[in-house]
C-alpha positions in Angstrom: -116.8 -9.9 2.2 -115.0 -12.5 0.7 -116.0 -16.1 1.2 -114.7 -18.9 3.7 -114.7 -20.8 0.8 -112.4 -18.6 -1.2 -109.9 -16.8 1.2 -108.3 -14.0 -0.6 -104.5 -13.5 -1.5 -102.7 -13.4 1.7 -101.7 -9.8 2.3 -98.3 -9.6 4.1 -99.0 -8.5 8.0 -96.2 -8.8 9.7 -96.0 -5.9 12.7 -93.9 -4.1 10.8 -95.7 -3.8 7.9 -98.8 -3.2 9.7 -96.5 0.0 11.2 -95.5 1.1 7.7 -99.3 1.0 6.7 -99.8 3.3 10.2 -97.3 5.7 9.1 -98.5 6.0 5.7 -102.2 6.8 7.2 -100.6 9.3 9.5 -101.9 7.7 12.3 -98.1 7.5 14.0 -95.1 9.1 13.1 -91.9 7.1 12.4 -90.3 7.8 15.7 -93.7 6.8 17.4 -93.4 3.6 15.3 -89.5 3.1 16.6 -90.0 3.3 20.3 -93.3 0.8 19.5 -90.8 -1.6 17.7 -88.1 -1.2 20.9 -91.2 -1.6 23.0 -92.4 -4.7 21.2 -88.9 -6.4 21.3 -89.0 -6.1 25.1 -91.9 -6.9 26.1 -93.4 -9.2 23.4 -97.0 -9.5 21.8 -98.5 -8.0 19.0 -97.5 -4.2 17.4 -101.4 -2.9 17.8 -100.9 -4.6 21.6 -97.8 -2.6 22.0 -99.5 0.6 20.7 -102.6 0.4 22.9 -100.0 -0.4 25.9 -98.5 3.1 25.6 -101.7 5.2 24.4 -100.7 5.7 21.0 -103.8 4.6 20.0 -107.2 3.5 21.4 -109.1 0.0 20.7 -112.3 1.4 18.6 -109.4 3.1 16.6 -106.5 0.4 16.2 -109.8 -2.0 15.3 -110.7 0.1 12.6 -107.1 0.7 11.0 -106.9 -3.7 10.9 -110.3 -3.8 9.3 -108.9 -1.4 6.9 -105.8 -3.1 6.5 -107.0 -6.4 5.6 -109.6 -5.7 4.2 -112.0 -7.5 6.3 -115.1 -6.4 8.4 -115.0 -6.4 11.8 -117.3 -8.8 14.0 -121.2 -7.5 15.0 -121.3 -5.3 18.5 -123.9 -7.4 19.4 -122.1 -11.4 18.7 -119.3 -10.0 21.0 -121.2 -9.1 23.9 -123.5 -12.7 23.5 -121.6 -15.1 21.1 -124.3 -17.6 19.8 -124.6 -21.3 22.2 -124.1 -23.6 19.1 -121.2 -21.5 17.5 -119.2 -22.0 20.9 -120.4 -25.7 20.6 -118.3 -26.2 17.5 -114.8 -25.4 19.1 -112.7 -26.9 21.6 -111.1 -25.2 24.6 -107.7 -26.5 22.6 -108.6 -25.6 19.6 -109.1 -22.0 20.3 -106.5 -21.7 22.6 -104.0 -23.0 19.7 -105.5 -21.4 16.9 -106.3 -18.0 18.7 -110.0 -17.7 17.2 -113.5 -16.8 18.7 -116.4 -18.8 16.9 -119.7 -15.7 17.1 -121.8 -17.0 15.5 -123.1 -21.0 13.5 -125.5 -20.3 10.1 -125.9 -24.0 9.1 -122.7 -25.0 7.6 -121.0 -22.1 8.1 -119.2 -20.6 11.0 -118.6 -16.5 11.4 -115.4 -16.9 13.6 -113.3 -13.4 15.0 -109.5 -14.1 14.0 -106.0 -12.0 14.8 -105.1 -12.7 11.0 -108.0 -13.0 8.3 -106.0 -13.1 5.2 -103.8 -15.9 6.4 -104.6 -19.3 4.5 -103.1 -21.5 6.8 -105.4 -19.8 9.7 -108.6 -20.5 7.5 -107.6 -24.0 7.0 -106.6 -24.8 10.3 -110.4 -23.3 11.4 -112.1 -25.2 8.9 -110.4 -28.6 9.9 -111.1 -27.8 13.6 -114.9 -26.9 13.5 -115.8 -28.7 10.1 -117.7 -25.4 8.9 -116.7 -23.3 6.4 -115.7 -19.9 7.9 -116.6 -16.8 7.4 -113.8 -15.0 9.0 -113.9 -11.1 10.8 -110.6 -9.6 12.1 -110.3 -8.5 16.1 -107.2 -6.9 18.0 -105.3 -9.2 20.0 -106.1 -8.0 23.5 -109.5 -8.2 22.6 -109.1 -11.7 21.8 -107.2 -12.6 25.0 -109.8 -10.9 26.8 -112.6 -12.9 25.3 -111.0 -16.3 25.3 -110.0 -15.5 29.3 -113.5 -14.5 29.6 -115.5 -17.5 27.8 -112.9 -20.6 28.3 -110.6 -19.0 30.8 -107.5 -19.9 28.5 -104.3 -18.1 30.3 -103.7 -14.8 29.3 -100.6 -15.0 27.3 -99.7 -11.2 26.8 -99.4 -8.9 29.5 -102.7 -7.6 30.6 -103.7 -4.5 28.8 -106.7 -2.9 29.8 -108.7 -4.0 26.6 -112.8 -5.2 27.1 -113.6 -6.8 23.8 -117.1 -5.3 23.8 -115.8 -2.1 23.6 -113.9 -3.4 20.1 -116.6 -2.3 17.9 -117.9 1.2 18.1 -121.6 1.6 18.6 -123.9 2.0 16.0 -121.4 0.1 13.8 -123.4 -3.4 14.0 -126.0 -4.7 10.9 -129.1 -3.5 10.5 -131.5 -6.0 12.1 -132.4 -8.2 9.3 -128.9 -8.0 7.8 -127.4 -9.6 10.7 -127.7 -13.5 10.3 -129.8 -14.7 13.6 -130.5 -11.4 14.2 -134.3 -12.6 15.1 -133.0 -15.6 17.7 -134.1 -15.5 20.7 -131.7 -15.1 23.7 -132.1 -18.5 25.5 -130.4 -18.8 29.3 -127.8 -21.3 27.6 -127.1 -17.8 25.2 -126.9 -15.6 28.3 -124.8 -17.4 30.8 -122.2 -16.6 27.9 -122.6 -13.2 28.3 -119.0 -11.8 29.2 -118.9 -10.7 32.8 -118.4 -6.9 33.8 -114.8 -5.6 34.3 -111.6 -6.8 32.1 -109.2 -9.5 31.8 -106.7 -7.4 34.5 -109.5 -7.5 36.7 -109.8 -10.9 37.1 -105.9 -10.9 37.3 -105.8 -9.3 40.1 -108.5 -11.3 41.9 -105.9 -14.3 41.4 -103.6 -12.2 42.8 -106.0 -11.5 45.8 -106.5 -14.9 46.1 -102.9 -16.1 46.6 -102.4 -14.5 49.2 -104.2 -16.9 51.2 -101.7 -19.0 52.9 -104.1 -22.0 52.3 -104.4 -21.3 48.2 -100.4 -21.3 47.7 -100.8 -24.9 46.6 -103.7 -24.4 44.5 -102.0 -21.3 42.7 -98.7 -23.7 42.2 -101.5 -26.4 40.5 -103.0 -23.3 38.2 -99.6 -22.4 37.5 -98.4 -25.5 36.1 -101.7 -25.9 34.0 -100.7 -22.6 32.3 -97.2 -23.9 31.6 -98.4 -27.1 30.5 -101.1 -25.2 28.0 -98.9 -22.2 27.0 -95.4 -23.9 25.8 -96.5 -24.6 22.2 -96.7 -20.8 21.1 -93.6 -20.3 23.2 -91.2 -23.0 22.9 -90.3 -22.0 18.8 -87.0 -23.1 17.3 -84.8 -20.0 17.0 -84.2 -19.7 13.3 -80.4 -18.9 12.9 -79.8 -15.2 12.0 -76.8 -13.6 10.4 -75.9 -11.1 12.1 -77.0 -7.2 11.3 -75.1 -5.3 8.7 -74.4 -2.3 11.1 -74.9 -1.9 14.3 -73.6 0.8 17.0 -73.2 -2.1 19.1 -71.7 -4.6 16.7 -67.5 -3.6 17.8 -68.8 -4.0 21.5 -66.0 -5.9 23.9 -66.7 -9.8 24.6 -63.9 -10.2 27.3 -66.0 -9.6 30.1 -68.6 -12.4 29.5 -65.9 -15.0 29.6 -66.2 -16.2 33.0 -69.9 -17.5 31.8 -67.7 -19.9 29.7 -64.7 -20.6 31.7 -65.7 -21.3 35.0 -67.9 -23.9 34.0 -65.8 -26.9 34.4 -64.7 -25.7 38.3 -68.5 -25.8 39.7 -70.5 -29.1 40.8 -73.4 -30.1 40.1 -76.4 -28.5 42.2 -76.6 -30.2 45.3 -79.5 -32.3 46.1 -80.9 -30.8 49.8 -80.5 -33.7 52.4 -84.0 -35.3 53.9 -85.5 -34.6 50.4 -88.6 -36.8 50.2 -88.2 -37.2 46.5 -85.2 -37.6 43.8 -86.0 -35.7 41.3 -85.6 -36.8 37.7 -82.5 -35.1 35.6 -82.8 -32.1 34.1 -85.4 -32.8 30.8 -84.3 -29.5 29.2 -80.9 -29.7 29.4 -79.3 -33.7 29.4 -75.7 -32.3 28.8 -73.7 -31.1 31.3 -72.8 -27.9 31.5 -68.9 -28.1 29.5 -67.5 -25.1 28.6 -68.4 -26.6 24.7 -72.3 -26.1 25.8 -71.9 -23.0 27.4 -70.7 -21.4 24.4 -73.2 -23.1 22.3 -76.1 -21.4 24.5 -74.0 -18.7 24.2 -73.7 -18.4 20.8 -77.8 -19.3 20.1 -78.8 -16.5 22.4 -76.9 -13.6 20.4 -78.7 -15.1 17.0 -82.2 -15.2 18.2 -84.8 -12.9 16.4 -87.6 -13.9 19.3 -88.0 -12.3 23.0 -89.5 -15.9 24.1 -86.3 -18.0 23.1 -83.7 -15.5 23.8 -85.7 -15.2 27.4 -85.6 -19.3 27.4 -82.0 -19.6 26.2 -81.0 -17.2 29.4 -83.0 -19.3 31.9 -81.5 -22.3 30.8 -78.0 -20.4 31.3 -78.7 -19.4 34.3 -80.3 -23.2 35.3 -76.7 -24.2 34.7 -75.2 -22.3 37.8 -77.9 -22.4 40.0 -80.7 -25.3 41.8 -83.3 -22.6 40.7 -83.9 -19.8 38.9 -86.6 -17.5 37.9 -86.9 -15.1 35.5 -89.0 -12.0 35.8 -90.3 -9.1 33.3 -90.3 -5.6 34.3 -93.6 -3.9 33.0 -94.6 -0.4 33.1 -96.9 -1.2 36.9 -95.9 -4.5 37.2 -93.4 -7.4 37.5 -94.6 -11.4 36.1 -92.7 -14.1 36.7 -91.7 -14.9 32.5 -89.9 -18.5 33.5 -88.6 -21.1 35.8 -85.8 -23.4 35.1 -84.9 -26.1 38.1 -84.0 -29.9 38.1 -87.4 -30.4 35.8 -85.6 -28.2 33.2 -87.2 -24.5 31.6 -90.9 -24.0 31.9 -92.0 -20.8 30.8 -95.5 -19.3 32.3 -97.0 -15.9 32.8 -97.7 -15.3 36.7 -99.1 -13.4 38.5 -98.3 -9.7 37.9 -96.6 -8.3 40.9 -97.4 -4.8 41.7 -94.2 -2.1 41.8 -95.8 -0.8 45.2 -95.1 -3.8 47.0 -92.4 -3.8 49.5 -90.6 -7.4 48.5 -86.9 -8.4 47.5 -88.0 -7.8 43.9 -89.4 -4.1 44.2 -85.9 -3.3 46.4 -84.3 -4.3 43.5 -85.9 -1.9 41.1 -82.7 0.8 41.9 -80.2 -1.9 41.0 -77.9 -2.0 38.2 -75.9 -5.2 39.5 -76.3 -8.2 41.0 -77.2 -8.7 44.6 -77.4 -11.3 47.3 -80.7 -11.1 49.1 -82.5 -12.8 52.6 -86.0 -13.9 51.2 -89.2 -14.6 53.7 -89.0 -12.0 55.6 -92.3 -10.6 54.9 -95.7 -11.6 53.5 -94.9 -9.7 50.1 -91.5 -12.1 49.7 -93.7 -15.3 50.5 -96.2 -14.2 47.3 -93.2 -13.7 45.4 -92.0 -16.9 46.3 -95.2 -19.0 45.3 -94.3 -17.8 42.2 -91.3 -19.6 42.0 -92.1 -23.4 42.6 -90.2 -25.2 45.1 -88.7 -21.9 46.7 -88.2 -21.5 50.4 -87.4 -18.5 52.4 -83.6 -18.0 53.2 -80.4 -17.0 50.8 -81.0 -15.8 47.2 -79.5 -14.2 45.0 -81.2 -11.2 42.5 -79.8 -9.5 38.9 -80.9 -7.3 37.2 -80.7 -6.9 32.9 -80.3 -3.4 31.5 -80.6 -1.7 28.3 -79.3 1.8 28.4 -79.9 1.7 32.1 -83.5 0.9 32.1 -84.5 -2.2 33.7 -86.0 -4.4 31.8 -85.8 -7.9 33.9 -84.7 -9.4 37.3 -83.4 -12.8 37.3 -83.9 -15.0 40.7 -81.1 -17.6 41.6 -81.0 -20.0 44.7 -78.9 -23.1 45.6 -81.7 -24.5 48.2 -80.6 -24.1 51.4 -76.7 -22.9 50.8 -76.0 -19.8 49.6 -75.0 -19.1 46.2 -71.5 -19.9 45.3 -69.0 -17.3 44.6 -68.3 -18.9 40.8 -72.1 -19.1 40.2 -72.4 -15.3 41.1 -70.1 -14.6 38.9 -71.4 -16.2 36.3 -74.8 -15.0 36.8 -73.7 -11.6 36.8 -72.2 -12.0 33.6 -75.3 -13.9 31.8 -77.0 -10.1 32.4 -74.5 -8.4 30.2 -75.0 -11.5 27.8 -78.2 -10.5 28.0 -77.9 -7.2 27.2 -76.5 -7.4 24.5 -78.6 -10.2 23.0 -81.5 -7.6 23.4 -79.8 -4.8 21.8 -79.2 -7.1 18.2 -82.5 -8.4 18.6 -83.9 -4.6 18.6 -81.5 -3.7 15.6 -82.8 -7.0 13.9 -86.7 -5.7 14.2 -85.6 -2.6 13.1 -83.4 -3.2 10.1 -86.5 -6.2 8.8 -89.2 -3.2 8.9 
C-alpha cells in the first residue's frame, strides 16, 4: 500500500476509462458499456453508480474491480460498520461533504480515510490540509459513500438513491487478521457505537422523508430542509460549462433548427412575470439572471446549452430558459421508479436540489403525464398527491399549470413545470416552452455523442 506521504502517479479514471478497463476484464461487453454511457449522460453520477443502477454488476463485485483498478485496498469490513470516535473527530460535516471522503479510522498522525478516487493528488492534498493527518487512503464505490455520509452526517444524498448499504461493500472474510488491523484491540466505547450505521439504506430513510411530508403540518419544515440541501449542494453542481466544439459526426448533427425559433423570437413580445397583487413581500430581482430576456440572451443560453459536456449545466441552462417565460418553473427527472424534482428557477433565480423522489404509482399531474409526448396545460390541487408535488416546488399554489415533457427517441426522460402564479400561462410562453423541450432534446443527444466519441 503506498504511503499518504507519497501518493502514487495518478492513474487516469475517468468513467470511461474505468469502462474500457471493464471491457478488457470481460466483466461487460461493449454494448453493455454504451447503454451505461447513454444511461450515465441522463441521469448523472458515477459509471460504477450507473452500472449497479441497472444490475450489470453488484457492489461486493464493482468494489473489487476499483480496488483492482487503482491499485488500492479497499477499507476493513469491520471500520465500515463502526468507523473509529476520534477519526470522525478530525473532519468536518463540510469538509466531507466537499471533499466526498469517510475518515475510518486515526493511528496517531495518520488518518486511514475511504475515498471515490485514491490515486488523485489533488484529493490527497485537499484531505491532508482538511484533517492535518497524513492519509492513508482506501478506495469505496460511490453509492457506498453517499450512503455512509447520509448515514453518519446526514449530508443530502446527491445521486439518485441506489439501493447500496456500505457494509455490504466489502465481502466477508475479506477484513485483516486481528493484529494486522491497526486498533484492532480497542475497545468499543458507547461514543464508538452510537456511530454504528443504522439498519436499512439510504432509500429507506428517503422514503421516510417522503412519509413525513405528507403531513400538512411538516410542508414548511420540508421547504426549510429543502433549501438547506440547495444551499449545501450548489458547489459540486453549479460548474462552468467548458466550451466544446462540436462532435465530428453525428447522426444528428444535419438536424433542422427552424422549429426552435420561436424560443428566440418571441422574446421581445412577452412582459415581465407579473408580480401577484396583495403579495406580502417584493421580491428581489432575479440573482441568476440580471439581463432581460432580449432575443441577444436568448440565443446566448441557446447556444451554451448545445455546447455543454455536463447533465447538471445543460439541466441548469434549461431552467434558466424556461425561468425566462414563466414566474416559476420546476424541473423534474424521470427515473426508472421514480420522479425528483432536479431544479427550481423563480424570481430568486436557478437553485438546483434533489427532492424528494416521487413514486410512478402515485396518481398526481406528474404521473398523468408520463404518456405524454407534448406539452400540456394542467389544473393542479386537486388531490393530496398534487399538493406533495407541489411542496416540492417552493412558492407553488394549487390552480393553472402548465407540464412538458423532454424526449429522446420517445422515452421520457424529464417533465418540466411552468406557472404564471395565479394567471394561466400565456399563449407566447407556451410556445416557447414547448420549444425549449426539443432544445432540449437535442442538447442531450450531442451530449451522449460527446461521452461516446471521448471514451
Amino acid at each position: 500500500m503506498p504511503s499518504g506521504d507519497e501518493p502514487p502517479s495518478p492513474t487516469p479514471a475517468s468513467g470511461e476509462r474505468f469502462g474500457e478497463y471493464l471491457c478488457q476484464q470481460g466483466v461487460i461487453t461493449r454494448a453493455q458499456l454504451d447503454e451505461t454511457l447513454k444511461h450515465q449522460g441522463l441521469y448523472g453520477a458515477r459509471l460504477g453508480t450507473n452500472l449497479l443502477d441497472q444490475g450489470i454488476v453488484q457492489l461486493p463485485q464493482l468494489s473489487r474491480l476499483l480496488s483492482a483498478y487503482h491499485g488500492v485496498a479497499l477499507p476493513p469490513r469491520k471500520w465500515l460498520m463502526q468507523p473509529q470516535r476520534a477519526a470522525i473527530n478530525r473532519a468536518s460535516r463540510s469538509a466531507v461533504e466537499t471533499i466526498r471522503f469517510v475518515p475510518l479510522q486515526l493511528e496517531g498522525a495518520l488518518l486511514h480515510a475511504a475515498v471515490l478516487d485514491p490515486r488523485d493528488p489533488v484529493v490527497i492534498d485537499e484531505l491532508r490540509f482538511a484533517t492535518g493527518c497524513r492519509i492513508e487512503p482506501y478506495v469505496l464505490p460511490e453509492a457506498a459513500m453517499h450512503d455512509l455520509l447520509y448515514r453518519l452526517w446526514k449530508v443530502p444524498i446527491g445521486i439518485r438513491p441506489v439501493h447500496a448499504d456500505a457494509s455490504t461493500a466489502v465481502p466477508r472474510g475479506s477484513d485483516p487478521a486481528p493484529d494486522e488491523a491497526p486498533g484492532a484491540g480497542e475497545p468499543t466505547t458507547d461514543s464508538q457505537a452510537d456511530l454504528t450505521p443504522a439498519l436499512g439504506t439510504q432509500l429507506g430513510a428517503v422514503r421516510q422523508l417522503q412519509l413525513r411530508s405528507i403531513g400538512g403540518q411538516l410542508a414548511a419544515h420540508t421547504q426549510r430542509e429543502t433549501t438547506d440541501a440547495n444551499r449545501i449542494n450548489i458547489r459540486d453542481t453549479l460548474r462552468p460549462a467548458a466550451s466544446v466544439p462540436p462532435p465530428p459526426f453525428s447522426p444528428i448533427a444535419d438536424a433542422p433548427l427552424p422549429e426552435l425559433r420561436p424560443l428566440t423570437n418571441l422574446a421581445a413580445s412577452i412582459p415581465p412575470p407579473p408580480i401577484p397583487m396583495g403579495a406580502l413581500e417584493v421580491r428581489a430581482p432575479r440573482a441568476e439572471s440580471p439581463e432581460p430576456p432580449t432575443p441577444l440572451r436568448i440565443a446566448a443560453l441557446e447556444r451554451e446549452l448545445l455546447e455543454v459536456n455536463e447533465r447538471d449545466r445543460l439541466l441548469e441552462l434549461s431552467l434558466e430558459l424556461a425561468g425566462l417565460f414563466a414566474e416559476r418553473a420546476a424541473l423534474f427527472v424521470l427515473h426508472p421508479n421514480y420522479l425528483q424534482c432536479h431544479g427550481v428557477v423563480d424570481t430568486g433565480g436557478v437553485r438546483l436540489m434533489h427532492g424528494r423522489p416521487i413514486d410512478l404509482g402515485e396518481a398526481c399531474f406528474l404521473t398523468r403525464m408520463l404518456e405524454q409526448r407534448s406539452g400540456a396545460r394542467v389544473q393542479t390541487g386537486d388531490s393530496l398527491a398534487d399538493a406533495n408535488v407541489l411542496v416540492e416546488v417552493p412558492g407553488a399554489r394549487a390552480g393553472a399549470a402548465a407540464v412538458f415533457p423532454v424526449t429522446i427517441k420517445d422515452r421520457l426522460v424529464n417533465l418540466i413545470y411552468a406557472d404564471a402564479g395565479d394567471a394561466p400561462l400565456a399563449v407566447t410562453s407556451f410556445g416557447a416552452l414547448d420549444a425549449l423541450t426539443r432544445l432540449m432534446t437535442l442538447s442531450y443527444e450531442y451530449l451522449i455523442v460527446r461521452r461516446k466519441a471521448g471514451r
